[in-house]
Residue, then its C-alpha position, 0 to 999 in steps of 0.5 A: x172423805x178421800x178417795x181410795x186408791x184405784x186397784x187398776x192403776x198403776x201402781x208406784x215404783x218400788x225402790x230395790x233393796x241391795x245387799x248388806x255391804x260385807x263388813x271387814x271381819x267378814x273379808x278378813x275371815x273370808x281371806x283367812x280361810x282361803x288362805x288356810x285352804x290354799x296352804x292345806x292343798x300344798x301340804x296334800x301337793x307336798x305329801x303326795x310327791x314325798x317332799x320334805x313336811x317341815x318345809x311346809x311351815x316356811x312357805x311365803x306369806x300371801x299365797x303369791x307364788x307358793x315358792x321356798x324361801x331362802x331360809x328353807x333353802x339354806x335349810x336343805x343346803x346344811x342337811x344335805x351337806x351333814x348328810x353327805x359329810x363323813x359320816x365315819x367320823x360323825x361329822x357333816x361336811x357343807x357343799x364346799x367341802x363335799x363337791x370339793x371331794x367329789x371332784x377330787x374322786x372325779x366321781x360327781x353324784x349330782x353330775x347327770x354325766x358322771x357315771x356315779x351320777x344318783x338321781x336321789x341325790x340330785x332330786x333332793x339337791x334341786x328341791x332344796x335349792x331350786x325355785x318354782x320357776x327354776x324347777x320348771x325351766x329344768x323340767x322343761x330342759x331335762x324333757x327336751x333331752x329325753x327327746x333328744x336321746x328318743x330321737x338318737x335311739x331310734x335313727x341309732x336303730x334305724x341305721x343298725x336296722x339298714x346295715x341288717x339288711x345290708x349285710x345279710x345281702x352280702x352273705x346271699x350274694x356269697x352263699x350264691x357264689x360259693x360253688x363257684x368259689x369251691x370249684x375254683x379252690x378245687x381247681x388250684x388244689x389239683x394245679x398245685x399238685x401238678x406244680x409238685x409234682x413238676x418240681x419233684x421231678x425236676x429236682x431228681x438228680x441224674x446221678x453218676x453214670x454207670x455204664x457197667x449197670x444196666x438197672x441204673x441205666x434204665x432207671x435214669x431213663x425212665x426218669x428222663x423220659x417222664x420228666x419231659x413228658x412233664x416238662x412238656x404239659x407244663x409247657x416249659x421253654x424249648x432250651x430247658x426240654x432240650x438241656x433235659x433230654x441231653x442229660x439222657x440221650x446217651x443211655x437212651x441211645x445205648x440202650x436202644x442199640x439192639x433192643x425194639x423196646x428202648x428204641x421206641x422209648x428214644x423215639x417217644x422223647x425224639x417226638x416230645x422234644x420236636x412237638x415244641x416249637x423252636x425258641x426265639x432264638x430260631x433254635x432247631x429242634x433236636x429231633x431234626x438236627x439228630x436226623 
């Protein structure tokens, strides 16, 4: 009879049972699905961003990039080019002939500089032509000119903003010195009309002498007297006071013989023409050579 087996012993170590090795229907389902899987989530991607739907059934084989091919590409080069040909005559024209008319015109839709620049046309263009990695390099390029044209906008702004300032400094600093400025002009105004007034005198003319009328006489006085007296303030030079009151001095003298009146006004020139002093020449006054 055998002995039985001791319960409290150890016990023998059991072998792991692996899992059934995949089989090959088994992964080629599984890479299958995976595929049907990545190609539904670009047509979502595609459907999302508006891209072309027909282009979904061109994609590369594999799942590797997800990039057009050169089918799809020559593809949207014919549709674009029929699209932008003469539609007048119904016929489409390829991108040689269309660019050609564009630079003819010099007006280029897809030009980012042209001022007839259509960026529906330009994002058609560069999906239809572009790669996965050339989009992105011209993703990249077109942010780093956005920045670049944020950064000119705003040192643009922030010099127009320091020019502000600076010009409404400059308008203080004239609201601060107009009432000089207007006293100044007032000042000039009230010169200028003594000028005038100088030059109408001065240009008075003596006229013929008439010795029969004693009216004229005085009248040629009178002038005489308040032209020097103007010649005087406007401090002209002694030879010209002196010229003056020669062309006058005889009907002074002859209407002051005998007449208190006319011989205080002789006397009132014969003081204006000593208050001057002598010309550089030493020339006497004619109030002392009189006397």
């Amino acid at each position: 009879m055998n002995p039985s087996p001791n319960p409290s012993g150890p016990s023998a170590p059991s072998t792991p049972v692996s899992a059934p090795a995949p089989t090959r229907r088994g992964s080629a389902l599984s890479a299958g699905g995976s595929v049907e899987q990545r190609r539904a989530r670009r047509e979502q991607l595609r459907e999302f961003y508006g891209l072309k739907g027909d282009a979904t059934t061109l994609v590369k084989e594999g799942g590797e990039r997800g990039e057009l091919g050169e089918d799809v590409r020559a593809d949207g080069r014919e549709r674009r080019g029929a699209r932008d040909g003469n539609k007048g005559n119904g016929k489409g024209k390829g991108k040689g002939e269309g660019d050609a008319e564009w630079k003819e015109d010099g007006v280029d839709p897809l030009d980012i500089d042209s001022r007839a620049f259509d960026a529906t046309k330009y994002y058609e263009d560069l999906i239809a032509r572009s790669s996965l990695s050339d989009l992105m390099q011209r993703a990249s390029a077109l942010s780093s000119d956005v920045g670049n044209l944020q950064s000119s906008r705003h040192s643009l702004v922030y010099n127009h903003h320091h020019q502000l300032f600076s010009a409404g400094d400059t308008i203080s600093i004239l609201n601060s010195r107009t009432p000089q400025l207007l006293s100044i002009v007032s000042k000039l105004q009230d010169s200028f009309s003594s000028i005038s007034q100088l030059v109408d005198a001065v240009a008075l003319s003596d006229g013929p002498r008439d010795d029969t009328d004693t009216g004229k006489l005085e009248a040629r006085v009178r002038d005489g007297l308040e032209r020097l007296r103007l010649m005087v303030i406007a401090e002209e030079s002694p030879v010209k006071i002196k010229t003056c009151f020669e062309g006058f001095r005889a009907d002074a003298e002859a209407l002051a013989e005998g007449n208190s009146e006319w011989d205080g006004v002789l006397q009132e020139c014969r003081d204006l023409v000593e208050a001057v002093p002598p010309g550089p020449s030493g020339e006497l006054h004619l109030g002392v050579a009189a006397a």
